[in-house]
Every structure is written in C-alpha cells, then in structure tokens.
N, C-alpha and C positions, 0 to 999 in steps of 0.2 A: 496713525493707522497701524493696526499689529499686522504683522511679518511673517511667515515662515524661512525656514530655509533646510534647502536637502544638500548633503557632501556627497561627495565624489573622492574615496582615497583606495588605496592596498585592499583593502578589505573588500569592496565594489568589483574588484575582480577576481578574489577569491568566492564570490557567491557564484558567479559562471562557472567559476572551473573547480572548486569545492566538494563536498559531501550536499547531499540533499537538503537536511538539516536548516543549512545555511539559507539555501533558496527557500524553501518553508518560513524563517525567520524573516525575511527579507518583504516576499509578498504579504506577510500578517503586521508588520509593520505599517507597511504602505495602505492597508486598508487600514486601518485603524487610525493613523494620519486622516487620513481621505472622508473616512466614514466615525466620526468617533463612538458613536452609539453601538459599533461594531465591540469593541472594549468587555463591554458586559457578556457579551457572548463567546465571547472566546476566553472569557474567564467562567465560564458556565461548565463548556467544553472542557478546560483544563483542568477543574473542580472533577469534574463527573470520570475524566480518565484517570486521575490519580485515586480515585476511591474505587474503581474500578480496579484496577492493577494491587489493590493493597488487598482489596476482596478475593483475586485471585489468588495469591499467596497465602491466603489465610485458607483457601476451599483445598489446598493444596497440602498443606500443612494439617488439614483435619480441624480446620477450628469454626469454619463457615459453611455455610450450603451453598449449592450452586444459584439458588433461588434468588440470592441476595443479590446475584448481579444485575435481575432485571430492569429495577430503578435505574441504575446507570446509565444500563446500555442505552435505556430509551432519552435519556438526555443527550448521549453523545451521539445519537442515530440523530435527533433532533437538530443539535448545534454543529454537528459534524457536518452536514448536508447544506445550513445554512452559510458554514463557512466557506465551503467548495465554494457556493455560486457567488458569493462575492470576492470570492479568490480570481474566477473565472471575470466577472463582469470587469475587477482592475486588471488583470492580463490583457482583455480585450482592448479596453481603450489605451494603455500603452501599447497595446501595438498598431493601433489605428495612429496616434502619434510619431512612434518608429516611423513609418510606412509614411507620414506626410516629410518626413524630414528627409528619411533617405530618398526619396523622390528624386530628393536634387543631388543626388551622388549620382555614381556608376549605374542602378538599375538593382544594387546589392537591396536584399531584404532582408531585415530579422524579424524571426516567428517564435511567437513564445507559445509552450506546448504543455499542457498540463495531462499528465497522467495520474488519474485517479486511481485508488481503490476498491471503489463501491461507484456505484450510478447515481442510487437518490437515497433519501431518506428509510426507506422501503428495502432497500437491498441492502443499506449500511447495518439495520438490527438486523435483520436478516442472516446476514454475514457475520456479526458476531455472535447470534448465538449457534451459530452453524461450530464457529471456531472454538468455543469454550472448551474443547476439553486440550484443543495445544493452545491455547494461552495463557490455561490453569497450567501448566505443564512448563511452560518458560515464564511464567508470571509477569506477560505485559501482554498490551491489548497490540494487536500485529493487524489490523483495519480500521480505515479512517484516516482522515486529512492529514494527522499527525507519522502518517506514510505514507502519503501522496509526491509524487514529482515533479517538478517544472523544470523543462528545457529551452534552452535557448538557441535558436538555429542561424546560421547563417546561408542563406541561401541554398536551406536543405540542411545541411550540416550541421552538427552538433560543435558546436563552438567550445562544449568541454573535452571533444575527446580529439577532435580535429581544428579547431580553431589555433592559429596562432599567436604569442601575447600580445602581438600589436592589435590584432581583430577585436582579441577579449577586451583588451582596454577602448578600445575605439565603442566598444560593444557598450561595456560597462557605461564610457560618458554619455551616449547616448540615450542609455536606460535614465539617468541621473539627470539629463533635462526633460525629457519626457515625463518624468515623475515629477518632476517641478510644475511643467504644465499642466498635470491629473492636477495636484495636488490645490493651486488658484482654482481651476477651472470647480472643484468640490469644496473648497474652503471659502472661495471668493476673495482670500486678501493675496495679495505679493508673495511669491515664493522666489528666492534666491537661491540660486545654484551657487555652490561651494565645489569646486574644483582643484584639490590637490598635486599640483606633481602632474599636469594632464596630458604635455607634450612629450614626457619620459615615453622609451621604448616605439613612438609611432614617426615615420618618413614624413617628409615634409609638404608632400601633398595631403597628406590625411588631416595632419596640421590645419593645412591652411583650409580644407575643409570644415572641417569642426571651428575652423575659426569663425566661419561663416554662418556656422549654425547654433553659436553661441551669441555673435552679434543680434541677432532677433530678439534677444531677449533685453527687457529694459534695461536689467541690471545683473551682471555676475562676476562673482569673485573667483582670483586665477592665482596660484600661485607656480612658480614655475623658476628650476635653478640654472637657466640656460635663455639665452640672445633668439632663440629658435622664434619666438612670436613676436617678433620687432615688427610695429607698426599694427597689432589688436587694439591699442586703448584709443589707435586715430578713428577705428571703426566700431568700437562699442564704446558707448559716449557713458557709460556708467561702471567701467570696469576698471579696477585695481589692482598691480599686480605687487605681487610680498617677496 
C-alpha cells in the first residue's frame, strides 16, 4: 500500500513566525498534496503572473501597450480566485481538526485567518486593471493570492507577533498532524507524521500533552536528543525514536 508522509522541523516554525511568503508557500503545498489536480492551476496562475510582470516592464520601458495585459489579467483573475477558495476550503478543515484535538487540552484554540486581496474573481480583474498604471510603475503585479496572508492565532492572538516559541512549536506540531489527517482523509492512503526535535523548547506538561495526541495516530516517527518522553513507545505501539 503507498504512503505519504508530512515533517515537522525548524522550518515548521519559521512559517508562523516568518514573512508571509512562507505561509503562501506552505498552504499551496498542502493543497496540492491534498488536491493534485490543484497542480495545473497554479502553474496556470504562475505562467499568466510572470508574463504579466515582464509585460509590465516592457509597457514601462515603451516597448509594449497596456492592451497586452488583458490576456493575463484575465487568467490570473480566473486561477487567482480559484486558488483563494481552495486555500480557504484546506484552512477550514485544519482548523475543524486543530479544534477536535485541542478539545482535549486547556480550552486553547488556534484560528487560522486568511486575509485576502481581492473578494472574487470579479473584483480580482477588476482590481488589477484599476492598478495598472502603479504596477507598470514598480513592474509587478501588487493583487492577488500571491499577496494574500495567513495567520495563525492563538486564542485571539497572533502567534507571530505575540506567541511564545514554545506556543509556536507546540503550534507548528499540531499544524503537522492535522495535515497528516487532511492529507489520508483526501488521499486515502496512510500519512506519517515525521517529527524532528519535537520536545526541544516545550515544558513537560505540553510534552506530555502532545504525547497524547500523537499516540492516536497509528504510526509516527519522533526523533528527539533528550530522556524528556520516556515511556511514548509503551503508548504509541508504532513509534520509533532516532
């Protein structure tokens, strides 16, 4: 039977507390995982802004017309809006996962928050050709998914600006089995969680929390350079530690 599997390292916590970029990079991944047919479209998308952005330069430079950019736009108005709402539909259900698993903690919640650009497809052309003459101007396209944001809250709070790194990590693992769960729940085969380094930076009841919420799963790998989770492999019957 084929496998997936998602990690969990350093980098998983720099997408919380990060440049935007990163969080962008992060949710287009996971759909595309999730969804593969998603693939084509956001190579569509990616096509149509790079040709758009070279168009701009050129209408700027005097070698193009503004006309040219119509084609474009109307592709990235197209794929741009498509992308939003499957950005939105995998936000949603990791956070309907978040929300079953923190259940069993404190009462703590994380909310993921997407802040868009544009509304629909309709206001995304709309809006750029509203912008055309400062985009010709700085010569990139400044609306659209590809400047869209996602946050991550903790109970209210912005986990990048107020979060602490033990929250952020605590944050982050939790992001990383819940996307384990999308990712079965949309693929249908096994998805393994890959766990780097997981007990670094977090107290020993968060630990033993997350220990708990790791054991649900059939199978997960842990690696870890510390005595701190003595007695995880008596309670997850599938787990290795490196």
């Amino acid at each position: 039977m084929p496998i997936q599997t998602i990690s969990f390292t350093q980098e998983n916590i720099w997408t919380i507390k990060g440049e935007p970029g990163g969080r962008r990079d992060w949710i287009d991944d996971l759909v595309e995982q999730s969804y593969p047919e998603e693939e084509e479209r956001m190579r569509d998308f990616r096509r149509a802004l790079y040709q758009r952005n070279e168009m701009l330069k050129k209408i700027r430079a005097g070698k193009e017309r503004e006309e040219s950019l119509s084609p474009w736009e109307e592709i990235i108005a197209e794929r741009g809006n498509e992308i939003k709402e499957r950005r939105l539909e995998v936000l949603r259900k990791l956070e309907e996962e978040t929300g079953r698993m923190m259940e069993k903690g404190e009462g703590e919640r994380i909310l993921l928050r997407y802040y868009g650009t544009f509304e629909d497809e309709e206001d995304l052309l709309k809006k750029l050709r509203k912008n055309r003459y400062k985009d010709i101007s700085r010569g990139a396209t400044g609306i659209g998914p590809h400047r869209d944001e996602i946050l991550f809250l903790l109970d209210g709070r912005s986990l990048r600006q107020r979060g602490s790194q033990g929250q952020q990590r605590k944050a982050a693992v939790i992001l990383t089995l819940a996307s384990s769960a999308l990712l079965e729940s949309a693929l249908g085969v096994p998805c393994i969680p890959m766990l780097d380094d997981m007990p670094s930076e977090l107290d020993d009841k968060t630990i033993e929390w997350l220990i708990e919420r790791i054991s649900e799963r059939e199978q997960v790998l842990v690696t870890a350079n510390t005595n701190r989770i003595g007695g995880f492999e008596r309670r997850a019957e599938a787990l290795y530690r490196i």
